[in-house]
C-alpha positions as a Python dict, from the first residue, in 0.01 Angstrom:
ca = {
    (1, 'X'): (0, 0, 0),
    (2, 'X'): (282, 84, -225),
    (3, 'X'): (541, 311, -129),
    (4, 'X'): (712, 532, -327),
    (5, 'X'): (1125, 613, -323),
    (6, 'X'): (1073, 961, -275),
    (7, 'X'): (838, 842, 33),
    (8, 'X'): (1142, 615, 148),
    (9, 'X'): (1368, 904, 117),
    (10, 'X'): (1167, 1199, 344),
    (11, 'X'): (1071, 912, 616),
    (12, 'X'): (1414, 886, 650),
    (13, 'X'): (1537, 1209, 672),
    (14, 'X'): (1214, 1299, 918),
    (15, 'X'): (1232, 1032, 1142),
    (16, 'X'): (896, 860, 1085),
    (17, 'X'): (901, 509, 1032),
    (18, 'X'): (703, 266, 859),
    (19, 'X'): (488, 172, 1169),
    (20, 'X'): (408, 580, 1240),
    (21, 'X'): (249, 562, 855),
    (22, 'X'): (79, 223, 907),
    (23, 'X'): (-101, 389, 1239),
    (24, 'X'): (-203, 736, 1016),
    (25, 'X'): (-324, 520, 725),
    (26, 'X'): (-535, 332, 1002),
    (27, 'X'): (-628, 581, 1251),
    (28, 'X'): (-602, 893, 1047),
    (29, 'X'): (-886, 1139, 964),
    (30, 'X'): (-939, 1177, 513),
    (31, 'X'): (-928, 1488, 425),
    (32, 'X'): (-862, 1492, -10),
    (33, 'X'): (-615, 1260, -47),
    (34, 'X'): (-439, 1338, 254),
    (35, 'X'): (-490, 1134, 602),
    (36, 'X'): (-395, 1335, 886),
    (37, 'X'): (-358, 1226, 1278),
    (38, 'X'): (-309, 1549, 1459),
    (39, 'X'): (-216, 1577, 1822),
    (40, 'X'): (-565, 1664, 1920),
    (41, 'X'): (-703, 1286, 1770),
    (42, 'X'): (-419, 1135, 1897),
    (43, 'X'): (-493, 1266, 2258),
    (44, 'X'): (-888, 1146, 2194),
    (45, 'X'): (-714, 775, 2078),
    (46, 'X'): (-482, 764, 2359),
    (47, 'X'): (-777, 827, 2574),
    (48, 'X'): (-1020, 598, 2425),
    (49, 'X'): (-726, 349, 2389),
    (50, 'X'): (-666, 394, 2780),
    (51, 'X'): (-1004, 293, 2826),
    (52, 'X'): (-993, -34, 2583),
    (53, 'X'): (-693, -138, 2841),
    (54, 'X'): (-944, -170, 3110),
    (55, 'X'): (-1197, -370, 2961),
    (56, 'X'): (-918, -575, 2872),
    (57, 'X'): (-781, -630, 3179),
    (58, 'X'): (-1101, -684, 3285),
    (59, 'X'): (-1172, -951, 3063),
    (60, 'X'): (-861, -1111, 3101),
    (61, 'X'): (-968, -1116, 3497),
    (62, 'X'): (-1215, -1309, 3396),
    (63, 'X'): (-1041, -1589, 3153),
    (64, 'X'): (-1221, -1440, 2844),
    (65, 'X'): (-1569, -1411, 2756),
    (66, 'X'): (-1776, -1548, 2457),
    (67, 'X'): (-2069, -1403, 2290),
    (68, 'X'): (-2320, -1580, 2064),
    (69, 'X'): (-2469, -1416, 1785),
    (70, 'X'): (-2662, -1512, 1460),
    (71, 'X'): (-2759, -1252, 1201),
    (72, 'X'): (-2578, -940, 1357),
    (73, 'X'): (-2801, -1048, 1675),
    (74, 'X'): (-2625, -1081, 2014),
    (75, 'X'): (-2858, -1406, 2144),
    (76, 'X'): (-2632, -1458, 2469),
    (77, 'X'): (-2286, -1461, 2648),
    (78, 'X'): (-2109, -1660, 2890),
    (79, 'X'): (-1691, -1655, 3079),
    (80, 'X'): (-1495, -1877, 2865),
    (81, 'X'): (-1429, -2131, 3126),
    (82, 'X'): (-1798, -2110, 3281),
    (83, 'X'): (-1932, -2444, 3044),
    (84, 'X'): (-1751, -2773, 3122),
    (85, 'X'): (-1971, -3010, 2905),
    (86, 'X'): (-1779, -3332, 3074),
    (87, 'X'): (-1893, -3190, 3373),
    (88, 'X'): (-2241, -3131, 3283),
    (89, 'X'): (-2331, -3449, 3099),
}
């Protein structure tokens, strides 16, 4: 997205930078043409974002995890390192 001088200018006198307005523009509720990413949403993102650490950690536990799908249909999944095909041939 563009961004204007006069954008440029009130960032830098209010101490938001450029990654604070990438995270509204992609987290940020529409209302008109405004995007706003008030304290309650951020609280419900932190929370929900808290919870996507897990699984993560989880995962990376694990050494990954793949999933198969075909037409937007999940046919089956497997750990990444749970398939040696040298071993099984």
């Amino acid at each position: 997205m563009a961004k204007t001088r006069h954008l440029h200018k009130r960032m830098s006198q209010r101490g938001i930078t450029d990654r604070m307005v990438e995270v509204v523009s992609e987290f940020g509720m529409v209302q008109g043409d405004k995007l706003i990413l008030d304290r309650k949403n951020i609280d419900a993102l932190m929370v929900r974002m808290d919870g996507l650490r897990k699984d993560l950690v989880k995962l990376r536990d694990k050494g990954g995890l793949v999933v198969v799908e075909a037409d937007d249909v999940c046919i089956t999944t497997y750990n990444v390192d749970s398939y040696d095909r040298r071993r099984n041939a």
